[in-house]
C-alpha positions in Angstrom: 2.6 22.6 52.6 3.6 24.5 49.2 2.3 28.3 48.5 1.6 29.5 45.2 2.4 32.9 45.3 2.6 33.5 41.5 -0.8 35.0 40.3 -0.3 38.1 38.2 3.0 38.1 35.5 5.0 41.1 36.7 4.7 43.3 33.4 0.8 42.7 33.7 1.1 44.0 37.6 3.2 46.6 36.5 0.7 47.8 34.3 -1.9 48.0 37.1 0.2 49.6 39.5 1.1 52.5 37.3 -2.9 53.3 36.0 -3.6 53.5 39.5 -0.4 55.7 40.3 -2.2 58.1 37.7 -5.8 57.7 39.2 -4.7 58.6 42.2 -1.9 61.9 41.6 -5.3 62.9 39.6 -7.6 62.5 42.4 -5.7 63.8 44.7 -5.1 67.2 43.3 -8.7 67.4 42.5 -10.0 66.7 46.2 -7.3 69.2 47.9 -8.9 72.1 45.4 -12.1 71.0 45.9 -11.0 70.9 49.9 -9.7 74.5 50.3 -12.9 75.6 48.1 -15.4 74.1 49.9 -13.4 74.1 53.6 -13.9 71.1 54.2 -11.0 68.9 56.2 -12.5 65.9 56.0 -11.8 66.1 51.9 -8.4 67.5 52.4 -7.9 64.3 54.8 -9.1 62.0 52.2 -6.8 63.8 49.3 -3.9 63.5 52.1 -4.0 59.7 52.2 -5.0 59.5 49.0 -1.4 61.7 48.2 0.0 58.7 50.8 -1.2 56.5 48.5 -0.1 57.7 45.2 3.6 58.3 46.9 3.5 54.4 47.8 2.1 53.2 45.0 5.3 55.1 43.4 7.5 53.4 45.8 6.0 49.8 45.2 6.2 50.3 41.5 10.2 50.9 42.0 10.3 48.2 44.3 8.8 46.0 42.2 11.4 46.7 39.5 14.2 46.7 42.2 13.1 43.7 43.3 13.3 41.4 39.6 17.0 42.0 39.3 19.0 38.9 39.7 21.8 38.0 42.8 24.8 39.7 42.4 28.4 40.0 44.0 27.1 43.0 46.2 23.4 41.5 47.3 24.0 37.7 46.5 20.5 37.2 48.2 18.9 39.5 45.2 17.6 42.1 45.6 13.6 40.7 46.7 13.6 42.1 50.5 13.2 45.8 48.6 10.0 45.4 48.4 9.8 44.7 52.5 11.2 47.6 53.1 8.8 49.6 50.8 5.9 48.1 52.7 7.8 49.2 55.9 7.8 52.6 54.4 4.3 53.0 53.6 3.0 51.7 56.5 5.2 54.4 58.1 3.3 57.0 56.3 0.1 55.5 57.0 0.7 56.3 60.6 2.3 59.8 60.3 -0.9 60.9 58.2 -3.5 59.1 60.6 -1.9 61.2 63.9 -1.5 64.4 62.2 -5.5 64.2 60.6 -6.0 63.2 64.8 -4.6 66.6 65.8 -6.4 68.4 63.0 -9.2 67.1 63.4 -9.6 67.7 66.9 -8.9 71.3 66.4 -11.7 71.8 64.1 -14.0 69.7 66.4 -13.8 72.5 68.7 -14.7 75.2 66.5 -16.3 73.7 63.3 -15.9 75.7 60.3 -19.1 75.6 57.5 -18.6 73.8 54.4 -19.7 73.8 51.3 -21.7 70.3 50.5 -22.3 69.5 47.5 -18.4 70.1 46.8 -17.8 67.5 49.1 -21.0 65.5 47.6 -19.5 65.3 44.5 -15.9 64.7 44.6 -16.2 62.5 47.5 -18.0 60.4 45.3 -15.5 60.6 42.4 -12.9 59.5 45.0 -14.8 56.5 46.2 -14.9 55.7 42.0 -11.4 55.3 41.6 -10.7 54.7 45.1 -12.3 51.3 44.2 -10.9 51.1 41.1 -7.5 51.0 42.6 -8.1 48.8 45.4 -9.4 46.1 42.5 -6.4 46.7 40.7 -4.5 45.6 43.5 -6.6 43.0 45.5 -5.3 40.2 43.3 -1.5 40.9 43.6 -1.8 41.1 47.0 -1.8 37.9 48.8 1.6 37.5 48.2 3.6 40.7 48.8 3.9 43.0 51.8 4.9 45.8 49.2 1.6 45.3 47.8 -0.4 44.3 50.2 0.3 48.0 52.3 -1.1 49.4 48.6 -4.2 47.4 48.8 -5.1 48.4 52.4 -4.2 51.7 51.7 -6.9 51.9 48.9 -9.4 50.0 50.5 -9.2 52.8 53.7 -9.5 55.4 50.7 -12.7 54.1 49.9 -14.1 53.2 53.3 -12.9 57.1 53.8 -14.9 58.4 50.7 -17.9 56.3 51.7 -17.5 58.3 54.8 -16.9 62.2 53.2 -19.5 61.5 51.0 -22.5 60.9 53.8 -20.7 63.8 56.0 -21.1 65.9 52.5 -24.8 64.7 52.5 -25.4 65.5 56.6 -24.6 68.9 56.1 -26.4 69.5 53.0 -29.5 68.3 54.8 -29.1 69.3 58.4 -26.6 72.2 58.4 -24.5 69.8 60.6 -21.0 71.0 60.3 -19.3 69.1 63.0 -19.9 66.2 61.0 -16.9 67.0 58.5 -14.3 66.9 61.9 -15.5 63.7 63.0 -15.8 61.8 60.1 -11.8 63.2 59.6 -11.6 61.7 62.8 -12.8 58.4 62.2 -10.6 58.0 58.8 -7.9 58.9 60.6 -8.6 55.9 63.3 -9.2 53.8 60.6 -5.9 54.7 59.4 -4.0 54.2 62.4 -5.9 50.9 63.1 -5.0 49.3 59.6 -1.0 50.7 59.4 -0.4 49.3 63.6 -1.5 46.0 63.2 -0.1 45.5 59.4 3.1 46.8 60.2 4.6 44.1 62.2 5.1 41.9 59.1 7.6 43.7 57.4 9.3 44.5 60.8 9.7 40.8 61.8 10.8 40.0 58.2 13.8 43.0 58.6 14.5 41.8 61.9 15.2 38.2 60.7 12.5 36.7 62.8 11.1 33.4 62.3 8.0 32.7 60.1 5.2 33.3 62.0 3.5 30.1 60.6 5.9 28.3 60.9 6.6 26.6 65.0 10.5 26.3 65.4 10.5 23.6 68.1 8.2 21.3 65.6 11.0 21.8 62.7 13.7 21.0 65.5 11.8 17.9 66.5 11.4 16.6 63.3 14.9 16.7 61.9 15.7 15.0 65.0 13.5 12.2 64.6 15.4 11.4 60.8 17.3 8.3 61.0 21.0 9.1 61.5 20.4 12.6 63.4 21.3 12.7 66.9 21.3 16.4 68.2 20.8 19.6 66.0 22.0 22.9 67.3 23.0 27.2 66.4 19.8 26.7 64.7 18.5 29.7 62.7 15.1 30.1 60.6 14.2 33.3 59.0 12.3 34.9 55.9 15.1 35.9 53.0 11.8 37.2 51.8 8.1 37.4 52.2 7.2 34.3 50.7 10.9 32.5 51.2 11.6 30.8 54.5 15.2 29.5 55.5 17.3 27.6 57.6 20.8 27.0 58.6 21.5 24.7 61.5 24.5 22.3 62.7 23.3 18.6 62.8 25.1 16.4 65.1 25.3 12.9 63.3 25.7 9.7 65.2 28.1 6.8 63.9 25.8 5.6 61.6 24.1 9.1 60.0 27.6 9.9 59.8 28.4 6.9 56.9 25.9 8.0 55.3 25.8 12.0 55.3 24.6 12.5 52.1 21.8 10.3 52.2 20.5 11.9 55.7 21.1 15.6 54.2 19.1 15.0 51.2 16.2 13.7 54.2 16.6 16.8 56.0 16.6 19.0 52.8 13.1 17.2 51.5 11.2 17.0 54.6 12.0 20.8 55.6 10.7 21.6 51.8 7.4 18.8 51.7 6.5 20.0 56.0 7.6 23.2 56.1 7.6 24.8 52.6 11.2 25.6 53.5 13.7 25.6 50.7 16.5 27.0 51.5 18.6 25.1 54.3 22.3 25.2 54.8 23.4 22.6 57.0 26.6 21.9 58.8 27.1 18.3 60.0 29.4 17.2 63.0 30.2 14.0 64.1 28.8 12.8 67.8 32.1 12.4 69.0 33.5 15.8 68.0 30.3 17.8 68.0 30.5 21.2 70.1 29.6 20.5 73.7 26.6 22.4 75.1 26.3 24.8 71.8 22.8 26.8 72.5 19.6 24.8 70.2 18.1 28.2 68.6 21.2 31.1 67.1 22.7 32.1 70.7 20.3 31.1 73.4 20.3 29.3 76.6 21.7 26.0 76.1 18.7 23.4 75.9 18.4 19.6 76.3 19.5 17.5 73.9 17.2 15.5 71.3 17.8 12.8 72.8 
């Protein structure tokens, strides 16, 4: 059950994260001049997450960097879990922009304001350009970071959103519909607050030292308690050090004869938990059945729950 997580050398990603930095600090300006030119909101919205994006593009670039330097005597765990909290961050943002473009946008759905339409037209479809551009850049560096996945999604709204300015541009050109620009603001910003809610919760349970979500606690328990040797396990503990690192510490209580042989049952554990579980990191504390801590809670500090056996 390995995970290759290594697709893109870091200098290479690098690369691509800082051309789209540029693409975007460019297109934003662009689309809030064209925006308070033409009047229309719905570009200001799009130049306001795409400003979103070029500030977490920023953030991911100097997480990325953060996150290369090696364990030290302050952060011996390195310094990887940087880039969690810069997805955190820009998912954050995501949110803050989507409810304020929901307030603004409801405003101006009362009383729409005309717009000028081929302004829209036009830079609208510049956006959706490098819009895509950026989200390319991204798409294959981001199956295996949060950091960079919140940057993909974040592009990939940018140029759902353009798709979306560029026909509101086009409805009012042809119909004189100006209530189109507020509702299609409306919709990005939905689309906005849909992506950032439910993306969100990875970095969160990450932070909060929850278990790997694919990963089923009870089925790790019940195997190291079916190894040869083991008799109880307990003040067991499974988290994410990082995205794409799950560990484990535990106490296993060893029965007379796991107990002759502790090193040959650890080096069991410590394979199976790597070959089932794709976990490779395990600190293990063994006790003996005859001194092991009576009625010690099964998972970190817990109900006490039956024994293995």
């Amino acid at each position: 059950m390995s995970h290759d997580h290594g697709q893109i050398n870091p200098e290479s990603g690098d690369r691509r994260v800082s051309i789209a930095i540029w693409a975007n600090a460019l297109l934003t300006v662009a689309q809030i001049v064209g925006g308070i030119v033409s009047g229309s909101l719905a570009l200001i919205a799009d130049a306001l997450h795409n400003f979103s994006d070029m500030a977490s593009l920023v953030i991911a670039f100097a997480a990325r960097k953060i996150a290369r330097r090696p364990p030290d005597g302050r952060m011996t765990f390195g310094y990887a879990r940087i880039e969690v909290v810069a997805g955190l961050i820009n998912y954050t943002t995501l949110i803050i922009v989507g409810v304020y473009l929901i307030y603004e946008g409801s405003i101006r759905l009362i009383d729409p304001p005309e717009v000028a339409g081929w302004t829209i037209v036009i830079l609208g479809g510049v956006a959706l350009v490098i819009d895509t551009l950026t989200a390319l850049l991204t798409f294959s560096m981001q199956k295996g970071s949060v950091n960079i996945r919140a940057l993909f999604l974040h592009n990939l709204s940018d140029a759902l959103a353009s798709v979306g300015v560029v026909a509101g541009g086009a409805l009012i050109l042809l119909y004189d519909w100006w209530f189109v620009d507020p509702i299609v603001t409306l919709v990005i910003a939905g689309y906005i607050l849909y992506l950032s809610i439910t993306e969100i919760g990875t970095p969160v349970r990450i932070l909060m030292l929850g278990s790997p979500p694919h990963i089923d606690s009870d089925r790790v328990i019940d195997e190291i308690c079916r190894l040869d040797g083991v008799q109880d396990i307990h003040h067991v503990h499974l988290w994410q050090m990082q995205e794409n690192e799950c560990a484990l510490d535990c106490h296993v209580v060893l029965n007379e004869h796991g107990w002759k042989r502790m090193e040959t049952v650890k080096a069991g554990i410590k394979k199976m938990l790597e070959d089932r579980f794709d976990i490779a990191h395990s600190s293990l504390e063994f006790e003996h059945a005859h001194r092991a801590h009576d009625g010690a809670p099964r998972i970190g500090h817990a109900e006490p729950k039956p024994s293995c056996k």
